[in-house]
mmJSON file of the N, C-alpha and C atoms, coordinates in Angstrom:
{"data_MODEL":{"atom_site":{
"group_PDB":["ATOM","ATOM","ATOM","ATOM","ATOM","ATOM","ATOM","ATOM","ATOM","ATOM","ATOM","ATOM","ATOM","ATOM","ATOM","ATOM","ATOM","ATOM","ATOM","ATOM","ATOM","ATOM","ATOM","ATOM","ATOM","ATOM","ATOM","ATOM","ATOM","ATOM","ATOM","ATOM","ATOM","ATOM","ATOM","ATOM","ATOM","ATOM","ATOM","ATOM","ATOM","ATOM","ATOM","ATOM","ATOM","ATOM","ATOM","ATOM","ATOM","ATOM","ATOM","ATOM","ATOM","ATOM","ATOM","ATOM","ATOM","ATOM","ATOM","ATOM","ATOM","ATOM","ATOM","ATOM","ATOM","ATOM","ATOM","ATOM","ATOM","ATOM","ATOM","ATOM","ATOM","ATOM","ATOM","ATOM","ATOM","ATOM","ATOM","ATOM","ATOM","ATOM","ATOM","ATOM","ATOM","ATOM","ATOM","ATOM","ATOM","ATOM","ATOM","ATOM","ATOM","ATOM","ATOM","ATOM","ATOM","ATOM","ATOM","ATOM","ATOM","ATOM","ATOM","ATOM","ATOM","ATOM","ATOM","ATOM","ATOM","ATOM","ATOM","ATOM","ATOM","ATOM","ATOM","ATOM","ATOM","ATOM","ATOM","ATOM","ATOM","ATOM","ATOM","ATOM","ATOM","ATOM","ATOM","ATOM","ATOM","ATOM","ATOM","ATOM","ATOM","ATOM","ATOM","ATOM","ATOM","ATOM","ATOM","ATOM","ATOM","ATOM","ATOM","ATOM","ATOM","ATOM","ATOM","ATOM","ATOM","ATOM","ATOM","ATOM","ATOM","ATOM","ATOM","ATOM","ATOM","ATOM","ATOM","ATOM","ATOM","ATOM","ATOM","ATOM","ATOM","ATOM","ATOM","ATOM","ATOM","ATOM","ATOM","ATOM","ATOM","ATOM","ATOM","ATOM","ATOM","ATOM","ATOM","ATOM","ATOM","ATOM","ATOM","ATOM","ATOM","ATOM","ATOM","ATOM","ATOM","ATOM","ATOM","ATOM","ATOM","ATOM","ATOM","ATOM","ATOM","ATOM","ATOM","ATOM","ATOM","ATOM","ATOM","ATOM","ATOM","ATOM","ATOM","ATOM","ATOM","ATOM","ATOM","ATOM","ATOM","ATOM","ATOM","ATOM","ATOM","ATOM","ATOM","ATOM","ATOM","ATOM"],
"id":[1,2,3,4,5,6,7,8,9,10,11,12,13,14,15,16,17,18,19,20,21,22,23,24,25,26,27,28,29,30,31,32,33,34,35,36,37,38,39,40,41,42,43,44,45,46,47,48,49,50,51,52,53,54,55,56,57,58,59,60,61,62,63,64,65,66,67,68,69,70,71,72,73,74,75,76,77,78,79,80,81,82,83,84,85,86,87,88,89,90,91,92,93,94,95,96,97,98,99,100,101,102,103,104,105,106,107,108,109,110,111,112,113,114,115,116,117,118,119,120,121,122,123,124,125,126,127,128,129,130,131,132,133,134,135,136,137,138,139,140,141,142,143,144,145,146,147,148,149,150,151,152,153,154,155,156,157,158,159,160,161,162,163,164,165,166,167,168,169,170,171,172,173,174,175,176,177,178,179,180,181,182,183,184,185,186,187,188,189,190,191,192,193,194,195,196,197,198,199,200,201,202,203,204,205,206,207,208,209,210,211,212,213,214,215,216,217,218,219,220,221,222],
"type_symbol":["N","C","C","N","C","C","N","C","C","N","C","C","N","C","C","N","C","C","N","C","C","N","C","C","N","C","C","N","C","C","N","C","C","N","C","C","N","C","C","N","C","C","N","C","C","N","C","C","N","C","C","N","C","C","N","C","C","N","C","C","N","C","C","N","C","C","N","C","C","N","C","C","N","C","C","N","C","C","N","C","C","N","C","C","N","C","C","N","C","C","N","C","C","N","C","C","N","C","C","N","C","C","N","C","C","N","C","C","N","C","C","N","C","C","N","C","C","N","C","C","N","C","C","N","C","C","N","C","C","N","C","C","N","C","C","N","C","C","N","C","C","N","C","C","N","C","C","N","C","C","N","C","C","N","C","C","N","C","C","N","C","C","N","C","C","N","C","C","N","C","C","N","C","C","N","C","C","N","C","C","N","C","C","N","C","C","N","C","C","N","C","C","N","C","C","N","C","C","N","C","C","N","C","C","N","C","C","N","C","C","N","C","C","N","C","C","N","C","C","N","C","C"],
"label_atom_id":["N","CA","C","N","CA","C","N","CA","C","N","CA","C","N","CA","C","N","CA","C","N","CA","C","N","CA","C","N","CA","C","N","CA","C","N","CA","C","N","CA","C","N","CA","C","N","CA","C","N","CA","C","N","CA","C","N","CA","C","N","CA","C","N","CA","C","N","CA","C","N","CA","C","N","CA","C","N","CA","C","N","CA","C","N","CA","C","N","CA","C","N","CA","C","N","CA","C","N","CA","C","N","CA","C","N","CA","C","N","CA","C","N","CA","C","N","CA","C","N","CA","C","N","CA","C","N","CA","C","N","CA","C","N","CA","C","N","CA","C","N","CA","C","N","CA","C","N","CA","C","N","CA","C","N","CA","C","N","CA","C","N","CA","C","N","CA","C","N","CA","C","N","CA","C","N","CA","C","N","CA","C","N","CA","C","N","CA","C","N","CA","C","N","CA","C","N","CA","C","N","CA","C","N","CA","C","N","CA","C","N","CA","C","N","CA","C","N","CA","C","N","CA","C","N","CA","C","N","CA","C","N","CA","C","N","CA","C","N","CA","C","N","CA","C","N","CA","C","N","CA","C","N","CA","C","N","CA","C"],
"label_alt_id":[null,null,null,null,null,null,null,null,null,null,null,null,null,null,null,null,null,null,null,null,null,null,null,null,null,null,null,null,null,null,null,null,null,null,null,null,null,null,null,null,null,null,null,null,null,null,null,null,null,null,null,null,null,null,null,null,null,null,null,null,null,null,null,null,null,null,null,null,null,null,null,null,null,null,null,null,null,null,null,null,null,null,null,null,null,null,null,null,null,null,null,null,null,null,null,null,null,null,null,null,null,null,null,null,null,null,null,null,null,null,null,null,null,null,null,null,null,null,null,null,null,null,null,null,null,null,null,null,null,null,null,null,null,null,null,null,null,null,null,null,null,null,null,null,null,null,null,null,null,null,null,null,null,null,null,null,null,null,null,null,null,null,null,null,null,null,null,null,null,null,null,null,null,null,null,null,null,null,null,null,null,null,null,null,null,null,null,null,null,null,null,null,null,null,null,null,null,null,null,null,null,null,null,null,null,null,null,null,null,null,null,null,null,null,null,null,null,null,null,null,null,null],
"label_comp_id":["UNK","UNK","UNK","UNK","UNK","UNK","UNK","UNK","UNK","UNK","UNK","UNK","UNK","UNK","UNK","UNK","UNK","UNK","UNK","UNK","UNK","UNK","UNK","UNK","UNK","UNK","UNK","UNK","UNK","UNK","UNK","UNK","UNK","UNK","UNK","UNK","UNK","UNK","UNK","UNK","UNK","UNK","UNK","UNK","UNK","UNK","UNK","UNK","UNK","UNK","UNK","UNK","UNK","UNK","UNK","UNK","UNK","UNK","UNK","UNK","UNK","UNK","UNK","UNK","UNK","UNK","UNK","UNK","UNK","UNK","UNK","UNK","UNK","UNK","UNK","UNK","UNK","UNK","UNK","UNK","UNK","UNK","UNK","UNK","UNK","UNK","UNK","UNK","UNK","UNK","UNK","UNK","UNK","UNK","UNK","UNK","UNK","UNK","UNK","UNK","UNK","UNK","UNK","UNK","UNK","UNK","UNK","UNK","UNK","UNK","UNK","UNK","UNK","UNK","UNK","UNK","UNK","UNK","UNK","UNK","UNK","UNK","UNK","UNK","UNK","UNK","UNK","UNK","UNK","UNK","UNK","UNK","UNK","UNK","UNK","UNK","UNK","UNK","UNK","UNK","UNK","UNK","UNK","UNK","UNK","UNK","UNK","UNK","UNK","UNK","UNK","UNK","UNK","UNK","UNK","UNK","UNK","UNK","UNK","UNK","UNK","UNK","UNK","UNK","UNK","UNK","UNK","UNK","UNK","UNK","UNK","UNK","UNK","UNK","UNK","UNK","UNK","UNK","UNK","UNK","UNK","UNK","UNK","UNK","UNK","UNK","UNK","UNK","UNK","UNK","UNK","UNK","UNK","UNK","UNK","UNK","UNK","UNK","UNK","UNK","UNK","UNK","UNK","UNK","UNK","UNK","UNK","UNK","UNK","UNK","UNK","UNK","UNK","UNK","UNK","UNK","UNK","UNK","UNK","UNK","UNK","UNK"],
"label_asym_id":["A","A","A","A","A","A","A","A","A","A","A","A","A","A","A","A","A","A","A","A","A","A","A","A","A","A","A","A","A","A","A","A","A","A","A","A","A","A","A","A","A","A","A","A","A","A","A","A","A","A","A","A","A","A","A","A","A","A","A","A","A","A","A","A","A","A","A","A","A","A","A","A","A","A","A","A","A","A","A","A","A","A","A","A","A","A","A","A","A","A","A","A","A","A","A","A","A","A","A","A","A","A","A","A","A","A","A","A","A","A","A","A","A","A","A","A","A","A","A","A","A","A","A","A","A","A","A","A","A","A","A","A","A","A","A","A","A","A","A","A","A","A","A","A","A","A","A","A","A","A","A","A","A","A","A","A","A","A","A","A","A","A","A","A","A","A","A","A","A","A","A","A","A","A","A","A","A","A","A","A","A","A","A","A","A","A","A","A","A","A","A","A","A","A","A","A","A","A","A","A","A","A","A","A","A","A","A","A","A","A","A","A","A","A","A","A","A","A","A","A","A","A"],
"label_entity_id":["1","1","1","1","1","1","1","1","1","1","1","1","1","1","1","1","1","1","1","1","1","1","1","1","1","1","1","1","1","1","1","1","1","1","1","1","1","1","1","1","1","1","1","1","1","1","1","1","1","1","1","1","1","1","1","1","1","1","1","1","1","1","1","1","1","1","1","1","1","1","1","1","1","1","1","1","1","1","1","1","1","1","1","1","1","1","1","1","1","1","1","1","1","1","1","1","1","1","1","1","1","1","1","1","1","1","1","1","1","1","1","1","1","1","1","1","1","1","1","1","1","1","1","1","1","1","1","1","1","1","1","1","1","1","1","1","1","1","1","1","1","1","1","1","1","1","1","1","1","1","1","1","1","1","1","1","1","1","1","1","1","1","1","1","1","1","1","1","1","1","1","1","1","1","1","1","1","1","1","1","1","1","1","1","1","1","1","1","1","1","1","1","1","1","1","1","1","1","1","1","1","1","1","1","1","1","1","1","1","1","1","1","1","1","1","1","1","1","1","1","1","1"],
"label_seq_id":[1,1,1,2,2,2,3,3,3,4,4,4,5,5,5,6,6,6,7,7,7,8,8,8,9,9,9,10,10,10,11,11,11,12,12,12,13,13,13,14,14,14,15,15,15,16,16,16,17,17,17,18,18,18,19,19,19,20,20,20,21,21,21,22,22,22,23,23,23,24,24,24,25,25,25,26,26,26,27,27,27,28,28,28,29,29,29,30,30,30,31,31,31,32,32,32,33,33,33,34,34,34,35,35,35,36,36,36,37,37,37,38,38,38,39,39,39,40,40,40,41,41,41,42,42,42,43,43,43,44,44,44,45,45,45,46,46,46,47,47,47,48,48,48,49,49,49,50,50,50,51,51,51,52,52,52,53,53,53,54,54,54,55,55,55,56,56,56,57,57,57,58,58,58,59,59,59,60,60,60,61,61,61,62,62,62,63,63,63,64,64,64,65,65,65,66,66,66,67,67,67,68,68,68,69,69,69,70,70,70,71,71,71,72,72,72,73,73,73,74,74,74],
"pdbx_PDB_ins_code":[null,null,null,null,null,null,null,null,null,null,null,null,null,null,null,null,null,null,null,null,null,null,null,null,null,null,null,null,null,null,null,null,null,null,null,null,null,null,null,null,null,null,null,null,null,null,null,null,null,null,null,null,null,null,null,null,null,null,null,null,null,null,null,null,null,null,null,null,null,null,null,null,null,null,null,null,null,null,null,null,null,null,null,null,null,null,null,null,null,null,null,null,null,null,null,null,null,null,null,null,null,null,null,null,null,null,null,null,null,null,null,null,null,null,null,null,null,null,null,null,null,null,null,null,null,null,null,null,null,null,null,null,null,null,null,null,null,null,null,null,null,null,null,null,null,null,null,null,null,null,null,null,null,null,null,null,null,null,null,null,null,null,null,null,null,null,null,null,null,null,null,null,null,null,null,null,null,null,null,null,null,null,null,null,null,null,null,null,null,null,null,null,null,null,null,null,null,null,null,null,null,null,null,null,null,null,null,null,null,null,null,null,null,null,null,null,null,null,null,null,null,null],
"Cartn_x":[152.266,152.974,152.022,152.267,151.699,151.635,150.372,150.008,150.756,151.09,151.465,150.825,151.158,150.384,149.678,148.191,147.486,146.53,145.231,143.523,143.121,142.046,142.442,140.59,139.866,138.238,137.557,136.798,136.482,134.558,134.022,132.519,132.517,131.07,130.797,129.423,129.145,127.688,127.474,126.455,125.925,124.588,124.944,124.004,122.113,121.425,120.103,119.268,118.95,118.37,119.464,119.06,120.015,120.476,120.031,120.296,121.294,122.602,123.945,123.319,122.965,122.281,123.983,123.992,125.268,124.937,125.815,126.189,126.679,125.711,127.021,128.091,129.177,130.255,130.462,131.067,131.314,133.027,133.599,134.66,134.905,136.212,135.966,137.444,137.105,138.295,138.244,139.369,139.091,139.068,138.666,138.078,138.943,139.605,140.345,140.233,139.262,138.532,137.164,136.385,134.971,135.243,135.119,134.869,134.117,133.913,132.194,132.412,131.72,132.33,131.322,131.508,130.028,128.964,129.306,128.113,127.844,128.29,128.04,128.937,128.881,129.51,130.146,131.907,132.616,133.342,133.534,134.868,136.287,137.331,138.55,138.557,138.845,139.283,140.415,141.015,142.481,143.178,143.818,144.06,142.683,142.052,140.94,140.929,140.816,140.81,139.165,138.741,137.793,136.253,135.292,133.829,133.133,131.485,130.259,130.101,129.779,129.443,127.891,127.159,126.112,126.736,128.249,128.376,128.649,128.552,128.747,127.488,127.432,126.693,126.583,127.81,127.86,128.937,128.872,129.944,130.237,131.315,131.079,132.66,132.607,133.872,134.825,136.238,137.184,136.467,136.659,136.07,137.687,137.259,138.336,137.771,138.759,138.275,137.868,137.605,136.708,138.011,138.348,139.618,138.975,139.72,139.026,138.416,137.214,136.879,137.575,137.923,138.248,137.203,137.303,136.105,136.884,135.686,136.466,135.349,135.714,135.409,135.515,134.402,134.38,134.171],
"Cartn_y":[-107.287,-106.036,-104.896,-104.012,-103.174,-101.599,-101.543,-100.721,-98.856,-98.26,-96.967,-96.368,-95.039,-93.953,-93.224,-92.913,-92.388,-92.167,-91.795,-91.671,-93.039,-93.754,-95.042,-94.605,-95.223,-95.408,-96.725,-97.435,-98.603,-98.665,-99.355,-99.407,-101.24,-101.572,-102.466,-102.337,-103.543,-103.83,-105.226,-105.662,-107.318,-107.01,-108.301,-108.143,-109.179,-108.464,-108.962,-109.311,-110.876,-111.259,-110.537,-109.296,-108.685,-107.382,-106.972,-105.673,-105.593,-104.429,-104.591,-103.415,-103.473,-102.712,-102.223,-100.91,-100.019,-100.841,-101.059,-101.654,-100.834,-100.595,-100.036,-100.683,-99.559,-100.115,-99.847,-100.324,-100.356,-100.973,-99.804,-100.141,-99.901,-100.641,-100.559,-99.813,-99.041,-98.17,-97.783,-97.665,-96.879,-95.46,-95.252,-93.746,-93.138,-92.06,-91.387,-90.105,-89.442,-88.272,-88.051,-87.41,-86.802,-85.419,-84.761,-83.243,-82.427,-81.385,-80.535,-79.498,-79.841,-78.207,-77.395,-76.184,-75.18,-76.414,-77.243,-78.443,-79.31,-79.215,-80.879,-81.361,-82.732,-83.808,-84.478,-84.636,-85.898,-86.071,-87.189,-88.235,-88.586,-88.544,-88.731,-90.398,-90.912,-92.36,-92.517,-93.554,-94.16,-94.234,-93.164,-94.168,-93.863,-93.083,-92.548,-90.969,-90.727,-89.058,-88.82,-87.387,-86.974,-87.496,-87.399,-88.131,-87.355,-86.938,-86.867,-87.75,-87.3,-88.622,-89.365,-88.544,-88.841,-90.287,-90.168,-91.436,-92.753,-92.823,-93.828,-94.667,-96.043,-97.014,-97.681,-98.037,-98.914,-98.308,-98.102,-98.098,-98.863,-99.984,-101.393,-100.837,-101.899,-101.607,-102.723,-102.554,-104.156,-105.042,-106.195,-107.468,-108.023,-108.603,-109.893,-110.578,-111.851,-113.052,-113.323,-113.55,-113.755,-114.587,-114.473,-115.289,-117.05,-117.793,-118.875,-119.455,-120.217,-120.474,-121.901,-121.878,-123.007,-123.891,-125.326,-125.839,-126.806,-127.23,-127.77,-128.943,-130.265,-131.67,-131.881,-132.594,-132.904,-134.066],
"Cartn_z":[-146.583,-146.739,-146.361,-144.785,-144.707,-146.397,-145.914,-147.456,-147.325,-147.731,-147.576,-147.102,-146.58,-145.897,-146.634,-146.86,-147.301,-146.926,-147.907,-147.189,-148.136,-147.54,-148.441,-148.324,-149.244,-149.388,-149.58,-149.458,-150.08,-150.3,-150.849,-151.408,-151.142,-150.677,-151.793,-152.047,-152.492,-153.263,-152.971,-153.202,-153.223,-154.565,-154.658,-156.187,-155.246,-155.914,-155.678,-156.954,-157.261,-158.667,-159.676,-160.363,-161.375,-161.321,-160.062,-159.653,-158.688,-158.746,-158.101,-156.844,-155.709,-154.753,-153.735,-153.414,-152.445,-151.486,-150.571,-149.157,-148.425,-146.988,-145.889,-146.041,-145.522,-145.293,-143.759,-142.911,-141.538,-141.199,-140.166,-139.595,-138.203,-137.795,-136.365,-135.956,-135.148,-134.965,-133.393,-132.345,-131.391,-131.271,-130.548,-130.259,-129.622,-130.012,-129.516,-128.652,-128.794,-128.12,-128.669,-127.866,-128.267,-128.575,-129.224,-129.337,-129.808,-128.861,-129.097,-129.947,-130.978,-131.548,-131.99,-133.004,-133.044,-134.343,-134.656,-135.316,-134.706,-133.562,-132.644,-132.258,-131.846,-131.25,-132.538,-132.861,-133.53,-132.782,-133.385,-132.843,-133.509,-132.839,-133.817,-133.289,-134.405,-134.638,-134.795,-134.304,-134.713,-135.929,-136.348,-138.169,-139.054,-138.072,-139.498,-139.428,-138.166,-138.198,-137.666,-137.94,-137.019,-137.897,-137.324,-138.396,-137.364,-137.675,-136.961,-136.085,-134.959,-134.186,-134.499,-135.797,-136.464,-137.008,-137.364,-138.229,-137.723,-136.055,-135.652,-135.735,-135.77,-135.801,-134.516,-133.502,-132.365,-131.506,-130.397,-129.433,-128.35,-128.168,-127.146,-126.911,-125.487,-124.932,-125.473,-125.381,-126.161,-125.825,-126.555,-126.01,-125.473,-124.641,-123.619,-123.554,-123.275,-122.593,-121.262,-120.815,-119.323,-119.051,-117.465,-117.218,-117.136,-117.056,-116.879,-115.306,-115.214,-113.749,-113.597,-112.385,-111.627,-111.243,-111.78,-110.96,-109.608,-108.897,-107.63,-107.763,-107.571,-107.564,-105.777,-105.624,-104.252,-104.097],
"occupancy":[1.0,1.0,1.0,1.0,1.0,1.0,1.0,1.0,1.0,1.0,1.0,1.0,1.0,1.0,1.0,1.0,1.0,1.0,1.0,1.0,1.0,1.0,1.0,1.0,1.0,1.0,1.0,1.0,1.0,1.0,1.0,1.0,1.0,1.0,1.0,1.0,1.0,1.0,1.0,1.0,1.0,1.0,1.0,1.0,1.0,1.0,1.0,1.0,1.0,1.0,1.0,1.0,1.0,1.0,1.0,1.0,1.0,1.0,1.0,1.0,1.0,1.0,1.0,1.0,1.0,1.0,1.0,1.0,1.0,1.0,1.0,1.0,1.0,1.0,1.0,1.0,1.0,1.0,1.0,1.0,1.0,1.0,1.0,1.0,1.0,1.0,1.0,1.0,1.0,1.0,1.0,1.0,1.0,1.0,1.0,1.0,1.0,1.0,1.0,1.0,1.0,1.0,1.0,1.0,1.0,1.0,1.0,1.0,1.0,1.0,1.0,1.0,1.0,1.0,1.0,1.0,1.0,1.0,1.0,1.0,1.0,1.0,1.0,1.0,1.0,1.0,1.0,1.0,1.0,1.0,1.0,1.0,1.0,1.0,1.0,1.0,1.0,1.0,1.0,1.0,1.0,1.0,1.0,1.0,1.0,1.0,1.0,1.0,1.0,1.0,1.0,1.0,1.0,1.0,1.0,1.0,1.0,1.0,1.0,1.0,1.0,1.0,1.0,1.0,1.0,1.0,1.0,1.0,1.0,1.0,1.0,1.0,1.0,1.0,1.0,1.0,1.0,1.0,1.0,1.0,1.0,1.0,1.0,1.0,1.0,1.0,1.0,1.0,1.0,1.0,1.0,1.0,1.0,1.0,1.0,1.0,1.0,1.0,1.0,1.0,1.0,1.0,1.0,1.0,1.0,1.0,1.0,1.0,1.0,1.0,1.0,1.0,1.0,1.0,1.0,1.0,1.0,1.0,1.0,1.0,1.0,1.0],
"B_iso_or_equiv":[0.0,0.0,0.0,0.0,0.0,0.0,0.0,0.0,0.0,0.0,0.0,0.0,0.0,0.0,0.0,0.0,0.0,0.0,0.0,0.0,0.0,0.0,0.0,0.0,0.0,0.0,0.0,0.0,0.0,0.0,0.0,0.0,0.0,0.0,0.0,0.0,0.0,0.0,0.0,0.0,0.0,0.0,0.0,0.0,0.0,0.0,0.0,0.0,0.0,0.0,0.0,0.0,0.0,0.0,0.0,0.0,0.0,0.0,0.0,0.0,0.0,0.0,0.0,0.0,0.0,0.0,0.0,0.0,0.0,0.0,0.0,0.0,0.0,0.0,0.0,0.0,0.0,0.0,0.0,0.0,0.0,0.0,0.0,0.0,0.0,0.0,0.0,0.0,0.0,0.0,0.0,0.0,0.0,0.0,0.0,0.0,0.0,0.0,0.0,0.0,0.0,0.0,0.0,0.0,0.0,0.0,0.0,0.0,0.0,0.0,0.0,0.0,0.0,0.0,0.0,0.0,0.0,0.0,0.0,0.0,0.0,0.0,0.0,0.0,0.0,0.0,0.0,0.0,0.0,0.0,0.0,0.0,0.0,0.0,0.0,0.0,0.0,0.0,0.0,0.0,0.0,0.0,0.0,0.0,0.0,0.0,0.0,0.0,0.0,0.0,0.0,0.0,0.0,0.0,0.0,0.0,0.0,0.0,0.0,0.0,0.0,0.0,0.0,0.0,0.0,0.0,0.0,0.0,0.0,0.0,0.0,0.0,0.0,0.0,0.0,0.0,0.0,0.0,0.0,0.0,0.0,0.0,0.0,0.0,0.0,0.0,0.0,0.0,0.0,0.0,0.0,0.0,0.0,0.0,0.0,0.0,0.0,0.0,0.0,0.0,0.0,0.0,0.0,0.0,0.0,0.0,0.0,0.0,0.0,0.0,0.0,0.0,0.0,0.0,0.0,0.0,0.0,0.0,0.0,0.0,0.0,0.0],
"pdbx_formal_charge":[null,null,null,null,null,null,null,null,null,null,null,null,null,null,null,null,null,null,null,null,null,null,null,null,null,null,null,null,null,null,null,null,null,null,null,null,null,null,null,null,null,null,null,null,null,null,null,null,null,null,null,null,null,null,null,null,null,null,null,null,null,null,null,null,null,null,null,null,null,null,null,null,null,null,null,null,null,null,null,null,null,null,null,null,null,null,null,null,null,null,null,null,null,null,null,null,null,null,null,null,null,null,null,null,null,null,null,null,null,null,null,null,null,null,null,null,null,null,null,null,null,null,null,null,null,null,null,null,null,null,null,null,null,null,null,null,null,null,null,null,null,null,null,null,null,null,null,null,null,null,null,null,null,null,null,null,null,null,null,null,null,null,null,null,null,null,null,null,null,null,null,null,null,null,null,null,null,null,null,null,null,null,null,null,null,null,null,null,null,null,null,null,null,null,null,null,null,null,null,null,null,null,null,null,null,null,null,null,null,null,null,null,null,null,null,null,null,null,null,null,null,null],
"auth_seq_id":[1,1,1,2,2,2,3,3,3,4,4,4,5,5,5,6,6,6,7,7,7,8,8,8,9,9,9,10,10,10,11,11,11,12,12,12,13,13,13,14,14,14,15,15,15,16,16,16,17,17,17,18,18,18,19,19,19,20,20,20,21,21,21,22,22,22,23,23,23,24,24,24,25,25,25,26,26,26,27,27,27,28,28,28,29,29,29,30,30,30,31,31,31,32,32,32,33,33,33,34,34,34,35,35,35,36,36,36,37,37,37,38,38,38,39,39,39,40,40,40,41,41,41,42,42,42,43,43,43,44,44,44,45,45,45,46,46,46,47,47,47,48,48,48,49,49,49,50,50,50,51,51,51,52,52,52,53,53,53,54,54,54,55,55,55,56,56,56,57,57,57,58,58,58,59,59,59,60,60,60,61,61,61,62,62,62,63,63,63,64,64,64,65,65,65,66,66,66,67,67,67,68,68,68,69,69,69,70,70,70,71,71,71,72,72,72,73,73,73,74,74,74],
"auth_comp_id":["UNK","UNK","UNK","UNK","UNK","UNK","UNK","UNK","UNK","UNK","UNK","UNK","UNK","UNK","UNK","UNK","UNK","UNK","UNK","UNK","UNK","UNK","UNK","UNK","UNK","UNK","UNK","UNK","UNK","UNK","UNK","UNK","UNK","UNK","UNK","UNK","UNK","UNK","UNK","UNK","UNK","UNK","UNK","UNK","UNK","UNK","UNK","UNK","UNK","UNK","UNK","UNK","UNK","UNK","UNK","UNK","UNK","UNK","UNK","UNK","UNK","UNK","UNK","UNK","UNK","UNK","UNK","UNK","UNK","UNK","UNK","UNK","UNK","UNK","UNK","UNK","UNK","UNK","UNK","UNK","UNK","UNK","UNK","UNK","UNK","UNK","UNK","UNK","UNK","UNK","UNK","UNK","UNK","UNK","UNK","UNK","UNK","UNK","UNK","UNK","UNK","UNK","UNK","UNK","UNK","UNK","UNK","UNK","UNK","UNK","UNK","UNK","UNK","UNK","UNK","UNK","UNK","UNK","UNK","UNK","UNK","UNK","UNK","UNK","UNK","UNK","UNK","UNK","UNK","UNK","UNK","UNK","UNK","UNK","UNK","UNK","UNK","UNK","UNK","UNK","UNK","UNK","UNK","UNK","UNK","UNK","UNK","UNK","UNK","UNK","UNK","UNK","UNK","UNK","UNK","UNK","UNK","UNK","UNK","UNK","UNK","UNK","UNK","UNK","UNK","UNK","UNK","UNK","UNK","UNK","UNK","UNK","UNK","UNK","UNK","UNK","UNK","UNK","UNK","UNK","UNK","UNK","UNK","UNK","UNK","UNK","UNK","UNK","UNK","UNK","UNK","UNK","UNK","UNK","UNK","UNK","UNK","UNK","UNK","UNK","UNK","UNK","UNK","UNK","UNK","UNK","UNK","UNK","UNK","UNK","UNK","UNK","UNK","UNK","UNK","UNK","UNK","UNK","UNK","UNK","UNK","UNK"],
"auth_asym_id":["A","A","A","A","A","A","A","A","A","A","A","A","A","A","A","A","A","A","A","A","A","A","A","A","A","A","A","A","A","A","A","A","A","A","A","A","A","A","A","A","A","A","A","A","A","A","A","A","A","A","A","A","A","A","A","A","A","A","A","A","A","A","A","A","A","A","A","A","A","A","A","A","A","A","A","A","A","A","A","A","A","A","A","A","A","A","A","A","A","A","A","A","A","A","A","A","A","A","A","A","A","A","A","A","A","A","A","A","A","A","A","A","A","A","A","A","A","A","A","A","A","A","A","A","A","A","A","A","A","A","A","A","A","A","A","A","A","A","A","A","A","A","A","A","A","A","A","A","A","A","A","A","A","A","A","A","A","A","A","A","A","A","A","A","A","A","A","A","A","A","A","A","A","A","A","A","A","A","A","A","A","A","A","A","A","A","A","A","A","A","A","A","A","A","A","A","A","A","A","A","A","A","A","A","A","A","A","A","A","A","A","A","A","A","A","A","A","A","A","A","A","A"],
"auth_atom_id":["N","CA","C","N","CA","C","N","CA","C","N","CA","C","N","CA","C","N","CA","C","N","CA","C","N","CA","C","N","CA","C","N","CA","C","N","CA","C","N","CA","C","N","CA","C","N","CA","C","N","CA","C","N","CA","C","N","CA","C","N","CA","C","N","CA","C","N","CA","C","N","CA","C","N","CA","C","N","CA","C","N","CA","C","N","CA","C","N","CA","C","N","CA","C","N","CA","C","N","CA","C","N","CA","C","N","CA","C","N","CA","C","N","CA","C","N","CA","C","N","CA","C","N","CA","C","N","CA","C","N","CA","C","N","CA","C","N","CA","C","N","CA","C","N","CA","C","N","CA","C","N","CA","C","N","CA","C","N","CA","C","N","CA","C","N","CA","C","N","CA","C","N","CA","C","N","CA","C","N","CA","C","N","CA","C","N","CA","C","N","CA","C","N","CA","C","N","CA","C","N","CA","C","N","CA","C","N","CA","C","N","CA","C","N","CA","C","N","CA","C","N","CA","C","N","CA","C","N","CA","C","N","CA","C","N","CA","C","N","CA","C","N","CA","C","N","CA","C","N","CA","C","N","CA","C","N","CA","C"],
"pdbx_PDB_model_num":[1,1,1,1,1,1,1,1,1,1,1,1,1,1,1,1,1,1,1,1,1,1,1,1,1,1,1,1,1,1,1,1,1,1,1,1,1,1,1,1,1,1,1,1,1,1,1,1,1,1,1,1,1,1,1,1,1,1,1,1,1,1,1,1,1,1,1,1,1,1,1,1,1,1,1,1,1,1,1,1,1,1,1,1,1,1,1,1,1,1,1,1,1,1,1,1,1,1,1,1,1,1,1,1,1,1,1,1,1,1,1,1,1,1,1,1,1,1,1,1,1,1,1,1,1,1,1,1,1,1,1,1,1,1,1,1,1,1,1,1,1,1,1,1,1,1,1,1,1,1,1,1,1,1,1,1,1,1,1,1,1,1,1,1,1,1,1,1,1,1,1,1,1,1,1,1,1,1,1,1,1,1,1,1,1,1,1,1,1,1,1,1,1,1,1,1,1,1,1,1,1,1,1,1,1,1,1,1,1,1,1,1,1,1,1,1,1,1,1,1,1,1]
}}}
């Protein structure tokens, strides 16, 4: 069941020996425009809205599959 329309947040943590230590959190979203403004460079994301482009971590292009090769037997 898709979830309702809202601003949604999430956290986690991983525990180390007995100590509960913050975790990045990381998502993947496409990029919808760059825009320059009087603080810099953000980016609007899909379904997230605009961020620093300070807050990006990675930018890769879609992944695809490579079509398949033909082999030829002689």
């Amino acid at each position: 069941m898709p979830a309702a329309a809202g601003r949604y947040s999430f956290t986690a943590e991983y525990q180390t020996g007995t100590e509960a230590v913050a975790a990045d959190t990381l998502l993947r979203a496409p990029i919808d425009s760059v825009l320059l403004g009087a603080d810099g460079f953000s980016v609007e994301l899909r379904g997230i809205g605009e961020l620093p482009f300070t807050a990006l971590r990675e930018i890769r292009n879609a992944v695809t599959e490579a079509p398949a090769q033909a082999s030829a037997t002689n």
